[in-house]
Structure formats: C-alpha cells, structure tokens
N, C-alpha and C positions, 0 to 999 in steps of 0.2 A: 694548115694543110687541108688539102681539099678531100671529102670522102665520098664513095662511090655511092649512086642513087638507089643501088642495089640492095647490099649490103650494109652500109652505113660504115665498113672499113676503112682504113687509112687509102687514099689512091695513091702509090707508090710506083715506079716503074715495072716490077713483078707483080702486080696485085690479081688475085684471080680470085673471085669470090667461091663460100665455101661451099659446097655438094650438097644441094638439098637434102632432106632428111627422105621422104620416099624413093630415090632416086640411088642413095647410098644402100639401103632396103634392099631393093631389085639388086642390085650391085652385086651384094653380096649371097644374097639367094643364089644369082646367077652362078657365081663363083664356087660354090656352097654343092649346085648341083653339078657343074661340071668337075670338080674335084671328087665327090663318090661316084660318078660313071666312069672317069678316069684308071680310080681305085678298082672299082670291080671288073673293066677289061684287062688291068694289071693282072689280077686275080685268077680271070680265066686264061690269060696267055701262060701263067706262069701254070696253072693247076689244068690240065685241058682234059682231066680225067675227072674233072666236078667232085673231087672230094672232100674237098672243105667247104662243102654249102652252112655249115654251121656260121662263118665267118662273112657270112654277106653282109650283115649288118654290121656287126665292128669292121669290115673294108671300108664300106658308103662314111659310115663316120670319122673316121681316121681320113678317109680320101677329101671327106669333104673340110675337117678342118687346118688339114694340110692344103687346100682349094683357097680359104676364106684367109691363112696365114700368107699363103704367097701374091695373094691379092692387097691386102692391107701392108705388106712389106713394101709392096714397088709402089704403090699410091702413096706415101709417104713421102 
C-alpha cells in the first residue's frame, strides 16, 4: 500500500493527514476565547443590572470549556 509523503500514513481514498500540533494550539485557544466571550455576553444579556460581577471569571471558564468541548466534538 502506498503512504503519503506527508505523513507517512496509509494513502487510502479518505486519508487526510493529521492537524499539526501548533496549529491544533491556535485552534483551540481560538475556540477557548470565543466560548468565554460568548459566556460573558450570555451573562450581561441575561443580568443587564451587572449584578453578578462576582461570576466573570467562572462564566469566561465555563464558557470557554463549553467553547473548546463543542470544538473538539465536531472535529472528530
């Protein structure tokens, strides 16, 4: 079977070689930041009287690993 010059994988009719490693990096950064900006205009649409600024930072987190899970779900 022949393998690609790339990667060294099998050349199959689906073969698509794997996501660099800086590349998957950014990826998920990216993903990472728009999942806690997501969360925190969640936050002020739903709180528009800024009362729960205690909760900025568990939103950003929560937002961004709900960000980096819905990312790596559909990439799969």
């Amino acid at each position: 079977m022949a393998t690609c010059p790339r990667c060294k994988g099998h050349l199959t009719d689906g073969h698509r070689c794997p996501s660099r490693t800086g590349r998957l990096a950014i990826e998920i950064v990216a993903a990472a930041l728009a999942g806690g900006i997501a969360a925190w205009l969640l936050l002020a649409l739903f709180d528009p009287r800024g009362q729960a600024t205690d909760m900025d930072v568990v939103t950003f987190v929560i937002g961004a690993c709900v960000g980096v899970g819905i990312n790596r779900a559909l990439r799969a």
